[in-house]
Every structure is written in C-alpha cells, then in structure tokens.
VMD Tcl script that builds the backbone (N, CA, C; Angstrom):
set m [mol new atoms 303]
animate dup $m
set s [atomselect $m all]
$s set {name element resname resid chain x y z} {
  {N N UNK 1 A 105.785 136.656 87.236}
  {CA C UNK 1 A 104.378 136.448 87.548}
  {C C UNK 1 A 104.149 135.008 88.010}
  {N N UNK 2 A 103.855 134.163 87.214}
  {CA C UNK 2 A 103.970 132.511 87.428}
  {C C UNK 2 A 103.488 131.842 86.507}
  {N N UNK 3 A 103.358 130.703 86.476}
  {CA C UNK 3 A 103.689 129.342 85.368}
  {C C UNK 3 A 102.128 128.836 85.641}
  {N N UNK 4 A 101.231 127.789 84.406}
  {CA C UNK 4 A 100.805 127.149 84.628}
  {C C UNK 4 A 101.340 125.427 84.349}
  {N N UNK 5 A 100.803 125.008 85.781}
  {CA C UNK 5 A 101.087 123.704 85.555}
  {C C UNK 5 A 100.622 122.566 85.120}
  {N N UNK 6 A 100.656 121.902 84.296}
  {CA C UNK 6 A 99.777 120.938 83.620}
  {C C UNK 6 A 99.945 119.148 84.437}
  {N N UNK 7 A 99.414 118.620 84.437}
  {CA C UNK 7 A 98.816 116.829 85.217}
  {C C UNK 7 A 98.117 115.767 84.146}
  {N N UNK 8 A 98.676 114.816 83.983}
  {CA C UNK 8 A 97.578 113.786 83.126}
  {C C UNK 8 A 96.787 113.318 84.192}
  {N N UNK 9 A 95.693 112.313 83.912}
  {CA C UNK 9 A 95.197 111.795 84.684}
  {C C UNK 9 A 95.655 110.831 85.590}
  {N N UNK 10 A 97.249 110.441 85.332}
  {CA C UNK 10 A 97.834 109.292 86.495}
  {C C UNK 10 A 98.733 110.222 87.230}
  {N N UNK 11 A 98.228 111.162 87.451}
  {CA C UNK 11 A 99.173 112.104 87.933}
  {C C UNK 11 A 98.413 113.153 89.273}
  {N N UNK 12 A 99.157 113.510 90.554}
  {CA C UNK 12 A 98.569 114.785 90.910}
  {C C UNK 12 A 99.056 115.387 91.339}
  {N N UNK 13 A 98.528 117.112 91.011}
  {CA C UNK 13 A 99.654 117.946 91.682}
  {C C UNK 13 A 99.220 118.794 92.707}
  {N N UNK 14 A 100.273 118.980 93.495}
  {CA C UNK 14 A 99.872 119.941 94.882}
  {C C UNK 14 A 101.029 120.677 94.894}
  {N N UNK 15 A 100.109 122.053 94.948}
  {CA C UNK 15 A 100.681 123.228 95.188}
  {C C UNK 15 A 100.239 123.738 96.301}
  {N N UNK 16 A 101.340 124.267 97.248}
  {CA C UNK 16 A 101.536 124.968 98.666}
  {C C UNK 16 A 102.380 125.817 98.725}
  {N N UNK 17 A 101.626 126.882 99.447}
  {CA C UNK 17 A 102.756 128.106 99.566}
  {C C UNK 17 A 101.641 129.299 98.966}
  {N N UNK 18 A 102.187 130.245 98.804}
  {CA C UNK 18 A 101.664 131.673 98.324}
  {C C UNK 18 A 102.196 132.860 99.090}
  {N N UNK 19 A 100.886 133.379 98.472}
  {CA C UNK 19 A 101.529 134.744 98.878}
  {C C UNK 19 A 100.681 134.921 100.834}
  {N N UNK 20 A 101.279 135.701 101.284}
  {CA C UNK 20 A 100.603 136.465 103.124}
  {C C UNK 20 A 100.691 134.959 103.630}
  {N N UNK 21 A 101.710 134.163 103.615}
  {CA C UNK 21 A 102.243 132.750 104.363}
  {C C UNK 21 A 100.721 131.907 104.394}
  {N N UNK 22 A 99.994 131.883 102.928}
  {CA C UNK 22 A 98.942 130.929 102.936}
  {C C UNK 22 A 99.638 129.502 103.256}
  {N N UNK 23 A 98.506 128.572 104.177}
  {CA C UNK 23 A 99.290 127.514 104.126}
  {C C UNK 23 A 98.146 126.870 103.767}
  {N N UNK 24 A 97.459 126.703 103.357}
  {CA C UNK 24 A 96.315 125.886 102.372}
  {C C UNK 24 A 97.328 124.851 101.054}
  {N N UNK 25 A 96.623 123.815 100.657}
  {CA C UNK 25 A 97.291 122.932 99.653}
  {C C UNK 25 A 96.466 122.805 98.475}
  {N N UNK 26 A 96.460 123.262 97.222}
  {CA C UNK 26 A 95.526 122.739 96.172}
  {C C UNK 26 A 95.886 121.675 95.422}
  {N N UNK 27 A 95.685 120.757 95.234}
  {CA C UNK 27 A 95.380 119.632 94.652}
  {C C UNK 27 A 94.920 119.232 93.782}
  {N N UNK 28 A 95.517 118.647 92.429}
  {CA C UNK 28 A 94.629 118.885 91.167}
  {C C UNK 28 A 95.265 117.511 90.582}
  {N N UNK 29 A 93.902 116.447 89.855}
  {CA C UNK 29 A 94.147 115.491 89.156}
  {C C UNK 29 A 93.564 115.712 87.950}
  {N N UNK 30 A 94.599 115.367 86.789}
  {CA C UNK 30 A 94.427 115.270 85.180}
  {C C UNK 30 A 93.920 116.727 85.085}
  {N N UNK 31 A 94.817 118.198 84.695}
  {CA C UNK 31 A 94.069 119.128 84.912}
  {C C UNK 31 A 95.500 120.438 85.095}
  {N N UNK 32 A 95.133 121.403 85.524}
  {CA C UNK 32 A 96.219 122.955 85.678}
  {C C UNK 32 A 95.775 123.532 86.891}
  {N N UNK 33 A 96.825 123.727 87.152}
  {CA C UNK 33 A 96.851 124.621 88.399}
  {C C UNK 33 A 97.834 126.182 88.135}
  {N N UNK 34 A 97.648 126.824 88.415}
  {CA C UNK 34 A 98.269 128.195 88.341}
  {C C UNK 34 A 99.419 127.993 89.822}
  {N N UNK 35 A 101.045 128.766 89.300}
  {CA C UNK 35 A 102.123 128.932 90.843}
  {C C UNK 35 A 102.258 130.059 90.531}
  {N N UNK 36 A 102.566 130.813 91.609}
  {CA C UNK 36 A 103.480 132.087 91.492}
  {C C UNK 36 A 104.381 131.809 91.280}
  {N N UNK 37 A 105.795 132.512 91.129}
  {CA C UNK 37 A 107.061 132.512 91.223}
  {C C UNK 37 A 107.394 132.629 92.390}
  {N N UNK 38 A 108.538 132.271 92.832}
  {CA C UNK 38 A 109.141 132.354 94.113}
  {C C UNK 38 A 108.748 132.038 95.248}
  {N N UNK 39 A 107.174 131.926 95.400}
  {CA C UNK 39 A 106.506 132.061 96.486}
  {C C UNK 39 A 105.629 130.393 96.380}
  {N N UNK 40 A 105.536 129.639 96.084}
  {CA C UNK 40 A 104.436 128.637 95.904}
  {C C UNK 40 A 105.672 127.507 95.674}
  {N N UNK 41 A 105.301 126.346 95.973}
  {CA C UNK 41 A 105.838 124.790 95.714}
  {C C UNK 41 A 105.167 124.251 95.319}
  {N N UNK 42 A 105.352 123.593 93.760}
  {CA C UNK 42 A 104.652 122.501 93.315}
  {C C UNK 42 A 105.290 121.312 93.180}
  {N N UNK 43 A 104.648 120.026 93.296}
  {CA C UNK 43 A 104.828 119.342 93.407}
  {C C UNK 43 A 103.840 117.814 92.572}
  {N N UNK 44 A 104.701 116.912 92.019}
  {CA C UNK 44 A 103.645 115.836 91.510}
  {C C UNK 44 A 103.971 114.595 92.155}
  {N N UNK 45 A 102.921 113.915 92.133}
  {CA C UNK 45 A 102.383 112.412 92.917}
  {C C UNK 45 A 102.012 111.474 91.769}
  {N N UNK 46 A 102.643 110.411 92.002}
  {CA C UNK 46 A 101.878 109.590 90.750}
  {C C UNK 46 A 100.741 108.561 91.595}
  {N N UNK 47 A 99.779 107.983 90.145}
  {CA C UNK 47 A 98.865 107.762 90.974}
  {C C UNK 47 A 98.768 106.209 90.079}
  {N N UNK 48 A 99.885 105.868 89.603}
  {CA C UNK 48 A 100.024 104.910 89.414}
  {C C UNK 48 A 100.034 103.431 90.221}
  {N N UNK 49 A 99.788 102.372 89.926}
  {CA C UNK 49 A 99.713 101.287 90.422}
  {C C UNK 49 A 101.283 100.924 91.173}
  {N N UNK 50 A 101.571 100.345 92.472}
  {CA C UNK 50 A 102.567 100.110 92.461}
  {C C UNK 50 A 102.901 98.894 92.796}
  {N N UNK 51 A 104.058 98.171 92.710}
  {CA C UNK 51 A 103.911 96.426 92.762}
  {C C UNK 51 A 105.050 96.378 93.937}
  {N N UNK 52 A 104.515 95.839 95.496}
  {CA C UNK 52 A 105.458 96.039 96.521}
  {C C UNK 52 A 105.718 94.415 96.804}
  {N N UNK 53 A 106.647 94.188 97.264}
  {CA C UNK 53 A 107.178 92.701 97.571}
  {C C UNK 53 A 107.814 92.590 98.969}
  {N N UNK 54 A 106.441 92.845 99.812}
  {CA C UNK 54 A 107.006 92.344 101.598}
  {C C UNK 54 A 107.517 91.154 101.834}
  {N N UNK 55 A 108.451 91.257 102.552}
  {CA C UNK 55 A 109.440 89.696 102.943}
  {C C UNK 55 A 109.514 90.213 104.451}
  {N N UNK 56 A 108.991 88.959 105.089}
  {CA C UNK 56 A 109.110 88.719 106.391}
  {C C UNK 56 A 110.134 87.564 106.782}
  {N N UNK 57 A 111.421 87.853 107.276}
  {CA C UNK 57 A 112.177 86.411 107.493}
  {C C UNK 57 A 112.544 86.284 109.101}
  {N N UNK 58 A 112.866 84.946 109.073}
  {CA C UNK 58 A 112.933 84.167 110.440}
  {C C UNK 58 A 111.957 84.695 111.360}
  {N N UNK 59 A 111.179 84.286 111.133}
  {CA C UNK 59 A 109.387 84.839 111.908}
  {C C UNK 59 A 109.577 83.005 112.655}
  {N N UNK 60 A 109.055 83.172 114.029}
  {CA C UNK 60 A 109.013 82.414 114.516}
  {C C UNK 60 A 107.151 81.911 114.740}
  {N N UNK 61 A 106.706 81.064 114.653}
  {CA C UNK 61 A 105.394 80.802 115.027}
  {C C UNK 61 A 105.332 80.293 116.462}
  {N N UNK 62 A 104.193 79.859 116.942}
  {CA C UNK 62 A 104.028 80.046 118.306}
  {C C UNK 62 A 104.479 78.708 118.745}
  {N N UNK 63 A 104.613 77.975 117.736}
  {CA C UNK 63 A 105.035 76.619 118.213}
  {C C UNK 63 A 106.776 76.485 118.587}
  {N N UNK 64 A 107.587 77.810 118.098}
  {CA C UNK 64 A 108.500 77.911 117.548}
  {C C UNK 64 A 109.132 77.566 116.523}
  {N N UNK 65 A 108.583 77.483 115.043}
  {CA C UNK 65 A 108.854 77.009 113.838}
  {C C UNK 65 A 109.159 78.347 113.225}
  {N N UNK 66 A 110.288 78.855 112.811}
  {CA C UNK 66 A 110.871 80.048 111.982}
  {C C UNK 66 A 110.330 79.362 110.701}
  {N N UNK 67 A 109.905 80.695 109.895}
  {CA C UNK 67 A 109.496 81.143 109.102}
  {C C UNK 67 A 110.000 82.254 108.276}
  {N N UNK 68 A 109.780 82.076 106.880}
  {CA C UNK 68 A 110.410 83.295 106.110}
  {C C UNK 68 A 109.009 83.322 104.978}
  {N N UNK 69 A 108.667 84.898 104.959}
  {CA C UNK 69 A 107.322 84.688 104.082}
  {C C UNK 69 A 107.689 85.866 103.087}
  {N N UNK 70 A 107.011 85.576 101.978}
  {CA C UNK 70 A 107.062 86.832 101.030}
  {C C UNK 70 A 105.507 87.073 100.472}
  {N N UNK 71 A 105.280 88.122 100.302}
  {CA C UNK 71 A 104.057 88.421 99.398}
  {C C UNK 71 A 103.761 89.271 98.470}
  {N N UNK 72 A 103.475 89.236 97.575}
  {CA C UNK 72 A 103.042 90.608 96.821}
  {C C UNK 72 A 101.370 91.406 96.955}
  {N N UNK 73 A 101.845 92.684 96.969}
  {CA C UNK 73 A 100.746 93.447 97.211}
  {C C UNK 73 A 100.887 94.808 95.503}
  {N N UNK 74 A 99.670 94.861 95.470}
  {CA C UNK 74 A 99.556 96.039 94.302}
  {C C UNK 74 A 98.793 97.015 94.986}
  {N N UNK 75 A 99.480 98.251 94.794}
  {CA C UNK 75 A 98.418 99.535 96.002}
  {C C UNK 75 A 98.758 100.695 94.412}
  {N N UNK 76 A 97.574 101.401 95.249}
  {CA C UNK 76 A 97.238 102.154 94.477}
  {C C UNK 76 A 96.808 104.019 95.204}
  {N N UNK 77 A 97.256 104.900 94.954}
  {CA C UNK 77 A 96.405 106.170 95.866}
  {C C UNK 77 A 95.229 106.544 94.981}
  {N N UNK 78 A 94.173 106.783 96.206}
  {CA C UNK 78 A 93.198 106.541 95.104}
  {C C UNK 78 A 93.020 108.393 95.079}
  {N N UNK 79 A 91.938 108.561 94.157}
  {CA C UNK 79 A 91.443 110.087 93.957}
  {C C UNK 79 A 90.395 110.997 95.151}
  {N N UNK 80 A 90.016 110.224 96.034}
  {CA C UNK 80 A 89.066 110.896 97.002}
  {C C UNK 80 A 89.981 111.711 97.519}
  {N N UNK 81 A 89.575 112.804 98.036}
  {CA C UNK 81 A 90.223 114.008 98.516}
  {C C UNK 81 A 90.727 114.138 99.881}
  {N N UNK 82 A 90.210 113.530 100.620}
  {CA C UNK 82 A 90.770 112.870 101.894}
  {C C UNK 82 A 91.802 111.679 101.965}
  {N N UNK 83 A 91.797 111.204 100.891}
  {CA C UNK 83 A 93.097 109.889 100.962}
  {C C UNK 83 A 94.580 110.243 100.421}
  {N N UNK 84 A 94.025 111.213 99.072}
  {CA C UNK 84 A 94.831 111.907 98.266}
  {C C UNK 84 A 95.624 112.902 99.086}
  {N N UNK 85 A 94.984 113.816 100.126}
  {CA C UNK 85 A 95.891 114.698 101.125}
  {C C UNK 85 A 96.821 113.920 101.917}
  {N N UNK 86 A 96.291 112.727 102.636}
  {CA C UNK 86 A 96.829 111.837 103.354}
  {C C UNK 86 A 98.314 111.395 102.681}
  {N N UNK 87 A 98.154 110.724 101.420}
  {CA C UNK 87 A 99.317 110.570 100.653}
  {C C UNK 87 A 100.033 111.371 100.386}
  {N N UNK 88 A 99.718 112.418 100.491}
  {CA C UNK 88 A 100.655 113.699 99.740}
  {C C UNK 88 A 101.231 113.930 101.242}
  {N N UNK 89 A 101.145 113.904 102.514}
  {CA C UNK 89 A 101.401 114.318 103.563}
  {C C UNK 89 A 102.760 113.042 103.555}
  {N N UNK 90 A 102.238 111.872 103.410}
  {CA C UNK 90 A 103.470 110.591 103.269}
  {C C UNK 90 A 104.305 110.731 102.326}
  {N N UNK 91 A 103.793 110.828 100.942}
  {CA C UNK 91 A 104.815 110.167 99.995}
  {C C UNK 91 A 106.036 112.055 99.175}
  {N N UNK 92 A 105.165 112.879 99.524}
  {CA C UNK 92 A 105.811 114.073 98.641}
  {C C UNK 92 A 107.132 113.875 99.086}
  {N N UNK 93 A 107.927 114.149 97.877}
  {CA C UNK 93 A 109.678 114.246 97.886}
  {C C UNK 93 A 110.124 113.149 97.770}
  {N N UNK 94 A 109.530 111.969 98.257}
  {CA C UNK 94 A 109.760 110.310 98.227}
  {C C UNK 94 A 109.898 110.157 96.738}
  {N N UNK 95 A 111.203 109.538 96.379}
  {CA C UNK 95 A 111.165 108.681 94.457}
  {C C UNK 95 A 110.456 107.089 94.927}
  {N N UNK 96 A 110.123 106.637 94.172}
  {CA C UNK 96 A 109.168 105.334 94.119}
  {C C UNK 96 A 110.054 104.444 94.847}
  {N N UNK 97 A 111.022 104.233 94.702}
  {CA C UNK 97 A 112.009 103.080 95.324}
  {C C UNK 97 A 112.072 103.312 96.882}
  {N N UNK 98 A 111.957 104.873 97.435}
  {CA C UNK 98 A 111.717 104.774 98.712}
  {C C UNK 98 A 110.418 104.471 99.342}
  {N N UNK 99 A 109.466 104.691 98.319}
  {CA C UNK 99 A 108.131 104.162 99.110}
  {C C UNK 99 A 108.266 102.896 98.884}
  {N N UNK 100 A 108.611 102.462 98.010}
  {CA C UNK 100 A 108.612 100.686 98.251}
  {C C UNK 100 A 109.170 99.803 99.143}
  {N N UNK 101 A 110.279 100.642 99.841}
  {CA C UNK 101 A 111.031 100.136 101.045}
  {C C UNK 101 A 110.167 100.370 102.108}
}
mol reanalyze $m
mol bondsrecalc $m
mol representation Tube
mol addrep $m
C-alpha cells in the first residue's frame, strides 16, 4: 500500500511520482505526507542554515593589481512555496558538501 512520511520543522519533504504518470510535486514542511509503494519518490531537503566560504583568487583589478578574496556567506532556503520548489529543482540528490562547492 504505502508508508507515511514524517519532517521536523528544519526539514522538507517532496514527494513526486504516483500513480496514471502524475507529475505534480507535494511538498511538506514540519509535518506527513502519505507515498505509495513503488510508484512515488520521496525525498528530504534540509532547511538548515548553511555556512559557505567563496574564495576568489588571482582576480586582477582594473589597474592590474591581482587579488585573492575570501568571504563568508550564511544562506538559508526559506519556506515560501515558490522558493522552496525552486530549491528542490537545484539542490534534490545533492549531499551538503556538493552544494557548498
């Protein structure tokens, strides 16, 4: 028959697939979603904070002065339902170390 799936709130899950080749995605934060068996893919997203460390090296400026820069950035996916699809379209199947690259 199928499984329910359970999500905390730093968490979200999307399920795709079904039955008559639905291709619709449901999406669920801190919360259950119902899969079929065999027929449905679920999947989780964390919605945790993440701490990325861009390095830009031998960057030349216009004067021609090379440059090497680093920065830190903290990102986050947020919960609106339009940003949340967006991410899930980028990051699903990705482990954290590849989105950080």
């Amino acid at each position: 028959m199928g499984n329910i799936h359970t999500v905390g709130p730093n968490q979200a899950l999307i399920v795709s697939g079904g039955c008559c080749g639905s291709t619709t995605k449901k999406t669920v934060v801190g919360g259950w979603a119902w899969a079929w068996w065999l027929v449905t893919d679920v999947q989780r997203l964390s919605l945790e904070v993440m701490t990325l460390n861009p390095v830009c090296e031998n960057v030349e400026t216009a004067q021609g002065v090379p440059l090497t820069v680093t920065g830190v950035a903290q990102v986050k996916i947020m919960k609106n339902p339009e940003l949340l699809h967006t991410a899930s379209e980028q990051f699903l199947g990705k482990k954290e170390h590849e989105i950080k690259s």
